[in-house]
C-alpha positions as CSV (number, residue, x, y, z in Angstrom):
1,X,18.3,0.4,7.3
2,X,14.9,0.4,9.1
3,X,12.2,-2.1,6.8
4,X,10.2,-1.4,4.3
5,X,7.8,-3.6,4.2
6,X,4.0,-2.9,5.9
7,X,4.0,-4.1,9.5
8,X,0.0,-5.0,10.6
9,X,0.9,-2.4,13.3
10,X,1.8,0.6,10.6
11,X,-0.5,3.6,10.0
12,X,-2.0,2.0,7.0
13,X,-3.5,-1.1,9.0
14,X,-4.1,0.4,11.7
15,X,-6.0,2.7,9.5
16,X,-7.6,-0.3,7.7
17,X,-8.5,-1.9,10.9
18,X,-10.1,1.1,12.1
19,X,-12.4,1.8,9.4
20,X,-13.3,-1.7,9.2
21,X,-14.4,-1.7,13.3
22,X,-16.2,1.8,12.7
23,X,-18.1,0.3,9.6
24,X,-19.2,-3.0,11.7
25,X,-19.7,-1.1,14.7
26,X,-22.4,0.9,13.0
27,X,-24.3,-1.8,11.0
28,X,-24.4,-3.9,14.3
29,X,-26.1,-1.1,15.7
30,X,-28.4,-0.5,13.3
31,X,-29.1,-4.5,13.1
32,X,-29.7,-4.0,17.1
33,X,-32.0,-1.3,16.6
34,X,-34.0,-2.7,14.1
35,X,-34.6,-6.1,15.5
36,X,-34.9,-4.8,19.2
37,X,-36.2,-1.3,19.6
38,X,-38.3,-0.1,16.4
39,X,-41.4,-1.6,17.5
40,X,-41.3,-0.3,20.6
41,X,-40.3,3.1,19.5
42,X,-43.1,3.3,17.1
43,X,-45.6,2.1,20.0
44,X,-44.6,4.7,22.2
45,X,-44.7,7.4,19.7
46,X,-48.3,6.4,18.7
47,X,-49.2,6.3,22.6
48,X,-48.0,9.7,22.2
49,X,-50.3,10.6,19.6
50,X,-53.1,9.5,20.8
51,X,-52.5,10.9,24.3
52,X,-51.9,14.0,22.8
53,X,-55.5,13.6,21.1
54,X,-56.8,12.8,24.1
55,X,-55.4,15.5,25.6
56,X,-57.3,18.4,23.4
57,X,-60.1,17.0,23.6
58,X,-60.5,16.9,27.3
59,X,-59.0,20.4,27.2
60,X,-62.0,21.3,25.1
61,X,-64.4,19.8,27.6
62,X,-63.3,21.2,30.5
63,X,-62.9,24.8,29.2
64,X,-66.3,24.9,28.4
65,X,-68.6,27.2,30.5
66,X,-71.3,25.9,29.4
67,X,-73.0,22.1,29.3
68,X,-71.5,20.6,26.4
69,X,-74.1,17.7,26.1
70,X,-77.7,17.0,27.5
71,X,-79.7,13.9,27.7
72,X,-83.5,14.4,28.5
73,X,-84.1,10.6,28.8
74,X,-81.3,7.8,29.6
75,X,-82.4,5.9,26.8
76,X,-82.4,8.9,24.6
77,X,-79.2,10.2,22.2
78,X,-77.7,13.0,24.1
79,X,-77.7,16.6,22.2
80,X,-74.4,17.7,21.6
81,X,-73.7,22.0,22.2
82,X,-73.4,23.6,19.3
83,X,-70.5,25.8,20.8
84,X,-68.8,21.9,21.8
85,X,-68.5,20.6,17.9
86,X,-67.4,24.0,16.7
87,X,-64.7,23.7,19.1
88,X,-64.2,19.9,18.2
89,X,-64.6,21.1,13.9
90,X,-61.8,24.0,14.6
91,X,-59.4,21.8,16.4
92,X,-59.4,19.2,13.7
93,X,-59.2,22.2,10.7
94,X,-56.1,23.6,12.7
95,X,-54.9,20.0,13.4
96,X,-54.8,19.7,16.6
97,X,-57.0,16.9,16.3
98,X,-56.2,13.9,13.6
99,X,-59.2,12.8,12.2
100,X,-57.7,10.2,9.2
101,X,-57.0,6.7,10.4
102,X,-58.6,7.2,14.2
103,X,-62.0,6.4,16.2
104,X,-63.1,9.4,18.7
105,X,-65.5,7.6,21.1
106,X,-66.5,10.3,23.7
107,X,-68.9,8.8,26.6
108,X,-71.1,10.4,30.0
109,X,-71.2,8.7,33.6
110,X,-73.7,6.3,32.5
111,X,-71.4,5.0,29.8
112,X,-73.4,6.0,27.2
113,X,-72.3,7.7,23.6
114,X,-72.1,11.3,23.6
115,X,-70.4,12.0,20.4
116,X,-67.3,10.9,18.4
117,X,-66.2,9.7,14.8
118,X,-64.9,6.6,13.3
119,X,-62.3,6.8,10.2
120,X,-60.6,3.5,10.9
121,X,-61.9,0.0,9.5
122,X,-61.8,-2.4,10.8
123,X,-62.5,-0.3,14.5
124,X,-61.4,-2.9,17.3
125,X,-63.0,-0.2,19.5
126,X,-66.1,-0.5,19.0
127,X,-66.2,-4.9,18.1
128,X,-69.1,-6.6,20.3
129,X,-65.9,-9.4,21.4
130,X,-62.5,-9.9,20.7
131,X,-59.3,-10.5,22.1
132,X,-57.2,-7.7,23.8
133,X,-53.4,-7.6,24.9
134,X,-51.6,-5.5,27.1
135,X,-47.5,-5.8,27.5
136,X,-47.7,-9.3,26.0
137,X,-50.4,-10.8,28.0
138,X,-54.0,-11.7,26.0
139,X,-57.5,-11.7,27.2
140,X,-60.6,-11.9,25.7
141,X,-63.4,-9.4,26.0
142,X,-67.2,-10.6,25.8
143,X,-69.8,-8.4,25.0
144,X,-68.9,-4.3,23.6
145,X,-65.0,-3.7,24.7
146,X,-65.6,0.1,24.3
147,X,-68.1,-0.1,27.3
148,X,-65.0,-2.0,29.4
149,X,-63.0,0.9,28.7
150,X,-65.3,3.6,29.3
151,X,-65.7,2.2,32.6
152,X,-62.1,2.0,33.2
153,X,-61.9,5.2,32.4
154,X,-64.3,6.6,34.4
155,X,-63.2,4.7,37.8
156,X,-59.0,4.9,37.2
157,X,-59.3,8.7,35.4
158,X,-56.9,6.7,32.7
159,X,-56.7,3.6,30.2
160,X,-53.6,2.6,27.7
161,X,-54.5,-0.6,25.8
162,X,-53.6,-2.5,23.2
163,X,-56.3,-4.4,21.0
164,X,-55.7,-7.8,18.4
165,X,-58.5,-9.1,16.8
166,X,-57.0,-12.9,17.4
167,X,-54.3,-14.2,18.5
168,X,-52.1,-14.2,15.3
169,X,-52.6,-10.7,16.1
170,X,-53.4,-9.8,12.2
171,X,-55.0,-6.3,12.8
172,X,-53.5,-4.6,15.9
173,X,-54.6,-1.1,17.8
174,X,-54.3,0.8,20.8
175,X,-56.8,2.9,22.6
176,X,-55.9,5.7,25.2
177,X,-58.4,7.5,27.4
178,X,-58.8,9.7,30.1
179,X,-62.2,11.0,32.2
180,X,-63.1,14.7,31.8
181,X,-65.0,16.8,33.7
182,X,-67.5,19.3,32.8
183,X,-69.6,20.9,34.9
184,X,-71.1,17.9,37.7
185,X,-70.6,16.0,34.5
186,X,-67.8,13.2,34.1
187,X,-67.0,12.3,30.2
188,X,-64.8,9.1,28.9
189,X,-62.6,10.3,26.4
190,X,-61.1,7.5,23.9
191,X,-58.9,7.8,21.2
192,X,-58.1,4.9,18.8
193,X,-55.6,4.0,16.0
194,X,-53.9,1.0,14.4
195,X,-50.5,0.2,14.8
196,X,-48.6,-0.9,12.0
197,X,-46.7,-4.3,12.2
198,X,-43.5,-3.0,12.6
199,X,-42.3,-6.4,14.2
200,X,-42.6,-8.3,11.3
201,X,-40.8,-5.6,9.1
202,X,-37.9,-5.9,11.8
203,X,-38.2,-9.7,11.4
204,X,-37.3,-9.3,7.6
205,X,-34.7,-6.8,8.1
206,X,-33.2,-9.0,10.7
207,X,-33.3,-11.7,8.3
208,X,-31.0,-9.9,5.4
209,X,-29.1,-8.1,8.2
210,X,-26.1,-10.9,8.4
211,X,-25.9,-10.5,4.5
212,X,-26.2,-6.7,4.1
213,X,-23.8,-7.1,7.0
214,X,-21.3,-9.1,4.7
215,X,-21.4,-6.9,1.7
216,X,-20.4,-4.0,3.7
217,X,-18.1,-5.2,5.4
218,X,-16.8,-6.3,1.9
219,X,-17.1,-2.8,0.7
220,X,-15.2,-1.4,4.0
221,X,-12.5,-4.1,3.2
222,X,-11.6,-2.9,-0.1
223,X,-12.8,0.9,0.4
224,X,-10.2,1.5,3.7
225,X,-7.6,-0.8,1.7
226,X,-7.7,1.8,-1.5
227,X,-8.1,4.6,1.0
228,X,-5.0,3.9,3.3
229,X,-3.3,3.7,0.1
230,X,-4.2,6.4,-0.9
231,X,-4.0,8.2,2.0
232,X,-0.2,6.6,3.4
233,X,1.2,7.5,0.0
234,X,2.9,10.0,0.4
235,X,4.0,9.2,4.0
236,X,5.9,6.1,2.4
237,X,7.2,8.4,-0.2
238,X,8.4,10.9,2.6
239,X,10.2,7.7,4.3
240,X,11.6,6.6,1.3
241,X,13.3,9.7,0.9
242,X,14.0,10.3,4.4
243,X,16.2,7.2,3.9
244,X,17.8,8.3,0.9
245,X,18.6,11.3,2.8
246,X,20.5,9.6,5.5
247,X,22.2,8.0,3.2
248,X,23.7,10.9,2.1
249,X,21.6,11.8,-1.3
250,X,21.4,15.5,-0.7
251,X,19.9,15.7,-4.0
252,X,16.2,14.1,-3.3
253,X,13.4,15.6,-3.1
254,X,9.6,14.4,-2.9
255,X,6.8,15.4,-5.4
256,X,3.0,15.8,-3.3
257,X,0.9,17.8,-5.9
258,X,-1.9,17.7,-2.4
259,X,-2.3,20.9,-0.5
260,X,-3.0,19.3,2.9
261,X,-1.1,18.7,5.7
262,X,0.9,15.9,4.4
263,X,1.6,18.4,1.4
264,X,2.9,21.0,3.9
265,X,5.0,18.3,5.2
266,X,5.8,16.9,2.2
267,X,6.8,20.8,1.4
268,X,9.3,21.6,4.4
269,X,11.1,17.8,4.3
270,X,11.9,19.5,0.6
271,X,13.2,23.2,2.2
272,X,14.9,20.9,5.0
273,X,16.8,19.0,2.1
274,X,17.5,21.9,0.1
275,X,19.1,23.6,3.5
276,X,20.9,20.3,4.5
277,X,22.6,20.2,1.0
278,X,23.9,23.8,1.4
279,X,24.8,23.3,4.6
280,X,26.8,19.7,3.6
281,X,28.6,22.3,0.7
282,X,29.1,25.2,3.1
283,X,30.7,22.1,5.3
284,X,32.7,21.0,2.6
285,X,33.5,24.8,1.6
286,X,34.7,24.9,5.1
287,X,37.3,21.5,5.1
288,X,38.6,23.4,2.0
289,X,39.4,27.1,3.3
290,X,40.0,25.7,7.0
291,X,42.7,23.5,5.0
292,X,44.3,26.3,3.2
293,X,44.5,28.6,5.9
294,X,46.3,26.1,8.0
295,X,48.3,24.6,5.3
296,X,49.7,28.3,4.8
297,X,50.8,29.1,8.2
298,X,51.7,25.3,9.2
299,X,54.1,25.3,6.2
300,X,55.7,29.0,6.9
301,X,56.2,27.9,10.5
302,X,57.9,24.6,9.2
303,X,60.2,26.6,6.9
304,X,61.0,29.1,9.0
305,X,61.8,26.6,12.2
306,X,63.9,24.6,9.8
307,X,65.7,28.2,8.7
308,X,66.4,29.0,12.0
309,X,67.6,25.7,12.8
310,X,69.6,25.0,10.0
311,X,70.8,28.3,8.3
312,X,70.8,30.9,10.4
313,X,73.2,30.0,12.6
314,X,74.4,32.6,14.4
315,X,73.3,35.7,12.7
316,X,70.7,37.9,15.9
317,X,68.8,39.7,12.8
318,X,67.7,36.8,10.7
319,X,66.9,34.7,13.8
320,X,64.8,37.4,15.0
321,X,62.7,38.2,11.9
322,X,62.0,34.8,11.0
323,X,61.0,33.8,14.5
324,X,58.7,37.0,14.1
325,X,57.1,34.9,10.9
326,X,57.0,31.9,13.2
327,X,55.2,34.0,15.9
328,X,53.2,36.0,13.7
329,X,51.9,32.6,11.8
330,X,51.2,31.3,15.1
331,X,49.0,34.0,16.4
332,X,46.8,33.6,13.3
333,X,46.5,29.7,13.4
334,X,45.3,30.6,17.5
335,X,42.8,33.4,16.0
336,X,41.4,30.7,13.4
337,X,40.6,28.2,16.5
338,X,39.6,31.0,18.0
339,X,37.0,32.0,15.7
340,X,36.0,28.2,14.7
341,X,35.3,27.6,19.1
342,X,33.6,31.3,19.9
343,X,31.2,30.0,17.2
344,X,30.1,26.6,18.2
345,X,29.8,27.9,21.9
346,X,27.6,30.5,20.6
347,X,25.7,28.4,18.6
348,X,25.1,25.9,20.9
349,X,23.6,28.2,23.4
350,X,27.2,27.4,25.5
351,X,27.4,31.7,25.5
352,X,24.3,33.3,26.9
353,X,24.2,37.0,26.9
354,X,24.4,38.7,30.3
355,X,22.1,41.7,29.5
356,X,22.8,45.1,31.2
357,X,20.8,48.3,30.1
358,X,23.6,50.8,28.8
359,X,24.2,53.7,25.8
360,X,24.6,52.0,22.6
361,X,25.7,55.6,21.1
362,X,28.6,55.5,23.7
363,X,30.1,51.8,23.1
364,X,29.9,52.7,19.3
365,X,32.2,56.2,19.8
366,X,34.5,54.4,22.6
367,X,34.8,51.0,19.3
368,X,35.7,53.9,16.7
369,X,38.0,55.4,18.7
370,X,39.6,52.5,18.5
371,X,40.1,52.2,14.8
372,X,42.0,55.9,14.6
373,X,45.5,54.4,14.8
374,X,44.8,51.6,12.0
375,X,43.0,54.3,9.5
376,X,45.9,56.6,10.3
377,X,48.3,53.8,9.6
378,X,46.4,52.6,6.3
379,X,44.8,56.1,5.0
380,X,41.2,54.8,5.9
381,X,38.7,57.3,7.1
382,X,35.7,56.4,9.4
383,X,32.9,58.7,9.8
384,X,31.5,57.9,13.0
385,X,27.7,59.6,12.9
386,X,25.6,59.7,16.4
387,X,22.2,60.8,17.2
388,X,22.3,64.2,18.8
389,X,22.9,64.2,22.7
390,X,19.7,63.9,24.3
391,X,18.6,61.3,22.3
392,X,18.2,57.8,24.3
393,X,20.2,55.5,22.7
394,X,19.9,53.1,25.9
395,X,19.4,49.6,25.0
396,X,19.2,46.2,26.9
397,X,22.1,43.8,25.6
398,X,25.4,41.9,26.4
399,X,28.1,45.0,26.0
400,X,30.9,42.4,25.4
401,X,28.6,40.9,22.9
402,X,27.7,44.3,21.0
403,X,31.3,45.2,20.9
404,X,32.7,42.2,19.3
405,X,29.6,42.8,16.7
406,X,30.7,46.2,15.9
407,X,34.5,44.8,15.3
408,X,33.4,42.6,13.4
409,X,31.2,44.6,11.0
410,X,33.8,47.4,11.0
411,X,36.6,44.8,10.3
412,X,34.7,43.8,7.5
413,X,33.5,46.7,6.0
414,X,37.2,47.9,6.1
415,X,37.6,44.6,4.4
416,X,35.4,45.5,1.7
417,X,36.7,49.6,1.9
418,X,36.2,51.3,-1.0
419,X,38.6,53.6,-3.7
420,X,37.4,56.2,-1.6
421,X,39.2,54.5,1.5
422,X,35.9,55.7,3.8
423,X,33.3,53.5,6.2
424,X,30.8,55.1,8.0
425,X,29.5,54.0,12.0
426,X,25.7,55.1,12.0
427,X,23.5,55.5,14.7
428,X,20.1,56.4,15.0
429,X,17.3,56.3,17.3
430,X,14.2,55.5,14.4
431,X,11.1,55.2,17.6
432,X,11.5,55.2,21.2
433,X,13.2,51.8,22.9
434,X,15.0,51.2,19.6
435,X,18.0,52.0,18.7
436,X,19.9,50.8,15.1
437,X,23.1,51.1,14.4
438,X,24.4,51.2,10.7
439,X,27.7,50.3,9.0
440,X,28.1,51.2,5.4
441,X,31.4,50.9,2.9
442,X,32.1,52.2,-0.5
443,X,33.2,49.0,-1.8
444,X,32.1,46.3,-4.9
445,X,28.8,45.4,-2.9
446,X,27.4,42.3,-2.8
447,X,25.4,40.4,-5.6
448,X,21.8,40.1,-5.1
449,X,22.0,36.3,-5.6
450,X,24.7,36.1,-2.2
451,X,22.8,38.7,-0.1
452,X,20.3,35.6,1.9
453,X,23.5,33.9,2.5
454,X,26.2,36.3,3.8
455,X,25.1,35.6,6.9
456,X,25.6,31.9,6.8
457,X,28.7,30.2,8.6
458,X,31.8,29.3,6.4
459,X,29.7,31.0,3.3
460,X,31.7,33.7,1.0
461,X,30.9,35.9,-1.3
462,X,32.1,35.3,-5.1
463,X,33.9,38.6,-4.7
464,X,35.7,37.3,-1.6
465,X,36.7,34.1,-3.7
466,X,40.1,33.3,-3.2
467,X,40.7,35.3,0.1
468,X,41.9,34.9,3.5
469,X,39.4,34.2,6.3
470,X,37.1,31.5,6.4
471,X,33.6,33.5,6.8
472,X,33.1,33.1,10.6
473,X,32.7,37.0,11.3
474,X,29.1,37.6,10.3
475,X,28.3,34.0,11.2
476,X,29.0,34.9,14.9
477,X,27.5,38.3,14.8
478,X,24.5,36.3,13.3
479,X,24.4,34.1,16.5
480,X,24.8,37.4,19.2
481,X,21.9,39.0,17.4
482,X,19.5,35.6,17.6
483,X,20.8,35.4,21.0
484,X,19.5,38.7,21.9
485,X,16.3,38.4,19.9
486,X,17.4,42.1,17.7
487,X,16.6,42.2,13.6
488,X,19.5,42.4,11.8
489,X,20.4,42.9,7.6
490,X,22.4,43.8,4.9
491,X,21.4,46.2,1.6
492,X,23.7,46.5,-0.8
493,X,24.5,47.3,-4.2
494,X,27.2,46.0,-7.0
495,X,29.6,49.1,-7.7
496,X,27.5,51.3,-4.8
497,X,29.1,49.4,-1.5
498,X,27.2,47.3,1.8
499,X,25.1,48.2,4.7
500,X,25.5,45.8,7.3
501,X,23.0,47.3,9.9
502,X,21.0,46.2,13.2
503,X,18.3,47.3,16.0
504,X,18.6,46.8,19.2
505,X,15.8,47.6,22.1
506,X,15.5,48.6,25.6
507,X,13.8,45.6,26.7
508,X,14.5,42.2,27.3
């Protein structure tokens, strides 16, 4: 018996295990991405802000037809168009621009202010000195840093920096600008904002990290070991009674209330017991009638050998009858293997059908003409009815095949012949390429409870309870019809008689 116990390699750990590595795979991750990449994320999404600032504005300037400032002296405030700060008013009421938490510094060629606004305090921008850091490396600007940048921007057409007021780096900003043309005119345009200390937040989260990182991982622990529980329930329960089943407990079954998969499996292991305990009885059923048909003829060929040895003696008549017994006992015993070997090798796929294309109606007249002498000899009738002559009854099939399945429906439904000592052979042609052929009796019928079963090997009917034969007549005309792929059934009704009927096709 294989074990029972949980291996660390069975579908629960492995489970477990991988739960476990997906839940620590995803908080390392996150730890990772906190402590390494947020600042710089959040940098370059602000650079991106402001650029985008920048990038209206210089938009503005250089799409104006017109002068957009004017300075009559150099040591004079320039005038600022009208037509420029409605554009500048409507960009920030659309929100193009950002006004809240940003300082505008726009500036000419001789690095003067032109125009601008300042909604961020403290504004690093516009500090007579500080210190200033770019990518980690610190310097310190004397004199107005906003002048610096202008002239950076107005010689490199583009400036990105970062600003700290000291070197604790307690209030931090970054400024982007680009130059602008107008006109002959050349305008710095500056953007500023502050940058949040994201660092230090990813300092404290990196901090706690190891011990959110534990408590998960606790919770994962306990979470995947209820879940693969849960989950590997009723797989044990379906091994459990796999077992039993081996074991020869025909009787178990496995109770999954779920609607799943597993529930669907759970589902068929029950039809695949229920069909592996009928076919244990039909086994059994089989030992017992296989038995009693032998043990008749075996014992009838003992006596009679023993007769003829012993008693008869001399006497030609009584030698010759009994050896007729003997003979006749025989050639039923051979018809029994018979059956019991042409049904293996045609359930084992040992028999394939070699299909032809031939006239179904025809085989069916030339297998009734057969049965005239033996309804003559017994006072049976057998109404052989066929489609009328031009209809194509030409189907694709084994004709050995289809002639042992019409002897053995008509032996059966001779079997089963009625008071009124009549069968009928039917043929019709319902839709073109299909032909079905009928054969009907008179006789008790079958109960409704025995019609899915008829079919089955060994299986009998109450009403045939107690009879010769062991049942292996429709079990091998079962096999030629899944053979050839053809639908195949019975209707019947107690006290009305049996239709045993099938449809073959002109195609393969």
């Amino acid at each position: 018996m294989a074990n029972t116990k949980p291996h660390f390699l069975s579908l629960r750990y492995r489970l477990m295990m991988f739960l476990c590595l997906s839940s620590a795979f995803v908080l390392i991750l996150v730890w990772v991405f906190v402590t390494q990449f947020m600042q710089p994320l959040y940098n370059h999404y602000i650079y991106k802000h402001l650029l985008n600032q920048v990038n209206t504005v210089v938009s503005i300037i250089e799409s104006s037809t017109e002068p957009i400032s004017t300075r009559t002296l150099p040591i004079m405030d320039a005038k600022v168009s009208s037509s420029f700060e409605s554009s500048l008013l409507s960009a920030i009421q659309s929100r193009k621009l950002d006004a809240s938490n940003t300082c505008f510094d726009l500036a000419d060629s001789t690095l003067q202010h032109v125009t601008g606004f300042e909604n961020l305090y403290p504004c690093l921008l516009h500090e007579a000195s500080f210190t200033t850091s770019i990518n980690g490396k610190t310097s310190i600007w004397n004199g107005s840093v906003v002048e610096s940048l202008r002239a950076t921007v107005l010689s490199q057409g583009y400036v990105k920096k970062e600003l700290v007021v000291d070197k604790n780096a307690s209030t931090r900003q970054m400024a982007v600008g680009r130059v602008a043309k107008n006109g002959d005119e050349t305008y710095s345009v500056i953007f500023c904002t502050s940058l949040a200390r994201i660092d230090e937040a990813g300092v404290v989260l990196g901090q706690l990290m190891p011990w959110i990182f534990l408590c998960l991982m606790a919770f994962s622990v306990v979470a995947s070991w209820l879940f693969s529980r849960w989950f590997t329930n009723p797989l044990t329960k379906l091994s459990h009674a796999t077992r039993k089943l081996a074991d020869g407990d025909y009787s178990v079954r496995v109770n999954v209330p779920e609607t799943d998969e597993i529930g669907l499996l759970a589902a068929d292991f029950n039809h695949m017991a229920g069909e592996v305990s009928r076919a244990a009885q039909l086994q059994r059923d089989l030992l017992a009638n296989v038995s009693h048909d032998l043990r008749t003829p075996l014992t009838l060929i003992k006596g009679y050998a023993e007769t003829v040895r012993d008693l008869t003696g001399d006497d030609p008549d009584k030698r010759t009858a009994q050896l007729d017994v003997i003979v006749d006992e025989t050639d039923r015993l051979s018809g029994l293997v018979n059956s019991v070997m042409e049904l293996s090798k045609m359930s084992s796929g040992t028999d394939k059908p070699e299909k032809v294309r031939f006239d179904l109606s025809q085989l069916c007249e030339e297998v009734a003409q057969r049965y005239e002498a033996v309804c003559a000899q017994n006072g049976y009738t057998l109404k052989l009815e066929l489609p009328q002559a031009e209809t194509d009854c030409t189907v694709c099939a084994d004709p050995a095949m289809m002639e042992r399945v019409l002897h053995n429906l008509l032996g059966n439904a001779m079997h089963h012949i009625g008071p009124d000592n009549v069968f009928i052979l039917r043929v019709t042609a319902p839709e073109k390429g299909t032909v079905r052929v009928e054969v009907a009796d008179h006789g008790a019928g079958i109960a409704k409870e025995d019609l899915p079963y008829i079919f089955d090997r060994y299986y009998r009917s109450r009403s045939d309870a107690g009879k010769a034969g062991t049942g292996l007549g429709l079990s091998i005309t079962k096999a030629i019809f899944q053979s050839h792929g053809f639908r195949f059934g019975v209707n019947s009704t107690l006290g009305e008689g049996s239709c045993f009927w099938f449809e073959a096709k002109d195609q393969d």
